[in-house]
N, C-alpha and C positions, 0 to 999 in steps of 0.2 A: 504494500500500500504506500502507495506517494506520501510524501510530506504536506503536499498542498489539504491531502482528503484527511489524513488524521489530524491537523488543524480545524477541520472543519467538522469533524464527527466531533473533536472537543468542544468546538462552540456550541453545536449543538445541546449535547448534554451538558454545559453549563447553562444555556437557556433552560432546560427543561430544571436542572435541579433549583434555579433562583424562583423556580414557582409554588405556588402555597397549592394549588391543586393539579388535582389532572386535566380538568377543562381549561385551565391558565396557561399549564404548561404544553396543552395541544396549540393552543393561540396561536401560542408563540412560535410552534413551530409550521402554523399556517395549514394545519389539519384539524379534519371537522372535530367538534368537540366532544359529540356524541359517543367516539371512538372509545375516550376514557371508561364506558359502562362496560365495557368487553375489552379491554385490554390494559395488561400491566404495563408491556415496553412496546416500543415498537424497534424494530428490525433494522438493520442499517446496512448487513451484508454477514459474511463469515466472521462469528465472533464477537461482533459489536452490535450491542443494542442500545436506549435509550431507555432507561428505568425514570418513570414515571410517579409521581409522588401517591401515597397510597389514598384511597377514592374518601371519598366524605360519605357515607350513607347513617345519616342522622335518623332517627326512629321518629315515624311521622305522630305518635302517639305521643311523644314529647313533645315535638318541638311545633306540632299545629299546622298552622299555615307558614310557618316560615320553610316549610321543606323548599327545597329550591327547586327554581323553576328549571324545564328540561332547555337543554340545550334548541338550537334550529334543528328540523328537521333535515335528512340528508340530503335529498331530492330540493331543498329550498337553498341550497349552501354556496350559491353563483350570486353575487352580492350584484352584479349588472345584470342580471337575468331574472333576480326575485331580490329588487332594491327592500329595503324597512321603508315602514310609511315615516313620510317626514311629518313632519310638527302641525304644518296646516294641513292634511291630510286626514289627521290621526283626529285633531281637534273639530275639523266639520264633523269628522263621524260619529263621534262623540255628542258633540250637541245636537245632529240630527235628532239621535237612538234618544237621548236624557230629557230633552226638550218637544220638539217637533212631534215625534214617534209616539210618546208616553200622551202626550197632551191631546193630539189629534185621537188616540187610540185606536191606531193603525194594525197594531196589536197587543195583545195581551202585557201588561207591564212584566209580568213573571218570565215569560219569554225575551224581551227587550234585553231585560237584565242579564240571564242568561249568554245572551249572546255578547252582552258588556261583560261578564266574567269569564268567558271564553277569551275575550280577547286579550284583557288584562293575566290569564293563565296560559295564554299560549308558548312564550318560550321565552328565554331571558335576553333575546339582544334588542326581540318587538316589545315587551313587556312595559319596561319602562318610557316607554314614547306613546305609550296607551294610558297608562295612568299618568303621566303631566297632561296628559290631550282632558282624561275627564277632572281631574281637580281645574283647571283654565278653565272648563266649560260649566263652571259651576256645581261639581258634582258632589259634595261635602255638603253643602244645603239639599239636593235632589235626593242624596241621601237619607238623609234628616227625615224629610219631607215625606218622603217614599215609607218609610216605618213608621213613621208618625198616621199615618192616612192611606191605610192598609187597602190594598186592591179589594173591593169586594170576590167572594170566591164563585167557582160555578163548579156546577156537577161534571161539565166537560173537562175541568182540566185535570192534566196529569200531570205527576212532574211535581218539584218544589214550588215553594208561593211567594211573591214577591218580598215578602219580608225575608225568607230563609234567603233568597237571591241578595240582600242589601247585605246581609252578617258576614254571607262572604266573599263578597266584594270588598267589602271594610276590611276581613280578616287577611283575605290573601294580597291586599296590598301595604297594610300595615306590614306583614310577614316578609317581606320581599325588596321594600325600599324604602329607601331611610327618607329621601324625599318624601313622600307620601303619609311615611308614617307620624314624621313631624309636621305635617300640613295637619292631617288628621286628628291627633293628639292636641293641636291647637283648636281645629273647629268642635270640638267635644265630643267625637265619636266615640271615645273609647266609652262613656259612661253609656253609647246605645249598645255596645258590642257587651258591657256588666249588664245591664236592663236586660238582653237578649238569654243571658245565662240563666235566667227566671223566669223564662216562655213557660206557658201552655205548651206548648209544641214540640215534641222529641226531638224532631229532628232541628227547629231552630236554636234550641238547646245546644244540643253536641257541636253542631258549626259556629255557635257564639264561645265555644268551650276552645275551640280548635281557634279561633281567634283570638283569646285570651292568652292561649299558651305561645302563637305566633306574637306576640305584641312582646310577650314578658322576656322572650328569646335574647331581645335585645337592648342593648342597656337604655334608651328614650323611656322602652315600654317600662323596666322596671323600676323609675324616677315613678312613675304617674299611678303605676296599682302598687298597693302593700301588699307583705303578704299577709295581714286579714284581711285582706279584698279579695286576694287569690283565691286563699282557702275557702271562704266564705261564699264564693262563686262557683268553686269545684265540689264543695259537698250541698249544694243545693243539685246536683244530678240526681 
């Protein structure tokens, strides 16, 4: 092996070891991220590999919604070919779906929403250009407003109810972005995400529970709940 390539297999694996994870350390080596959930190293010829830092797999039971969002999908990984939506993009379609959509009642708010926490859960490079698109578009108040002033229900639907859809929209981006979570933590959400832990509702329960424990993940969340707020939240289940 040439001098020039085992230079270069070094740089290599000194990029990969200065990285905190395996999705950090694929970045950098401008390979999909994805790859880190199936593999230790990658290959570089006879002999030499790149050891890849060991994987994060945090217990979603703990840690809530701050589990971390998946990488791009692989088939989406041509950044000219399936660009991220930019800023005004992201933010018309936001206020179309929160404003326009909800008001007109084009469809079902349960659904709308829905399709707002799809998108805010799709993957970690779109994720955060969806959530500043819906805090700009007012969505901390539509929030608010949306639990406050519950969708009447019907027999036809199926599916969660607009309220279980606000708990986790709150939770999983409180969970996920520090952005977000300090917007959030200032317009009072967190005290709809405790209210939420004392539903009627099973399942609005468990996903205000998964929100709580995504909030407290990190140090913003655990300035604002005690732990008798915590506990007193968790044994109301």
């Amino acid at each position: 092996m040439s001098t020039e390539a085992q230079e270069a297999i070094a740089e290599l694996k000194q990029l990969a070891a200065s990285a905190a994870t395996r999705e950090e350390a694929l970045g950098h080596l401008k390979l999909w991220e994805g790859w880190g959930r199936y593999h230790g190293s990658i290959a570089l010829g006879p002999g030499e590999e790149i050891i890849l830092p060991e994987p994060e797999d945090p217990d979603p039971d703990t840690v809530g919604f701050a589990y971390p969002l998946p990488p791009l999908e692989f088939g989406l990984r041509n950044r000219k070919k399936y660009p991220p939506p930019s800023d005004e993009e992201a933010f018309r379609e936001m206020f179309k779906l929160l404003h326009y959509v909800c008001k007109e009642q084009l469809f079902r708010r349960s659904y709308v929403l829905s399709v707002v926490y799809n998108l805010i859960n799709g993957n970690r490079r779109d994720s955060p250009v969806w959530q500043a698109a819906l805090i700009k578009a007012g969505g901390s108040k539509k929030l608010l407003d949306f639990w406050n002033e519950a969708e009447a229900e019907s027999e036809e639907d199926e599916g969660y109810s607009d309220r279980y859809w606000v708990i986790a929209i709150t939770g999983r981006m409180m969970g996920t972005c520090r952005e977000s979570r300090v917007r959030f933590i200032r317009d009072g959400l967190v005290q709809l995400i405790l209210e939420a832990t004392k539903d009627d509702d099973d399942e609005i329960r468990d996903c205000a529970v998964c929100g709580l424990k995504g909030l407290i993940h990190h140090p913003e969340g655990r300035e604002v709940v005690s732990y008798k707020t915590l506990i007193d939240a968790l044994s109301s289940r």
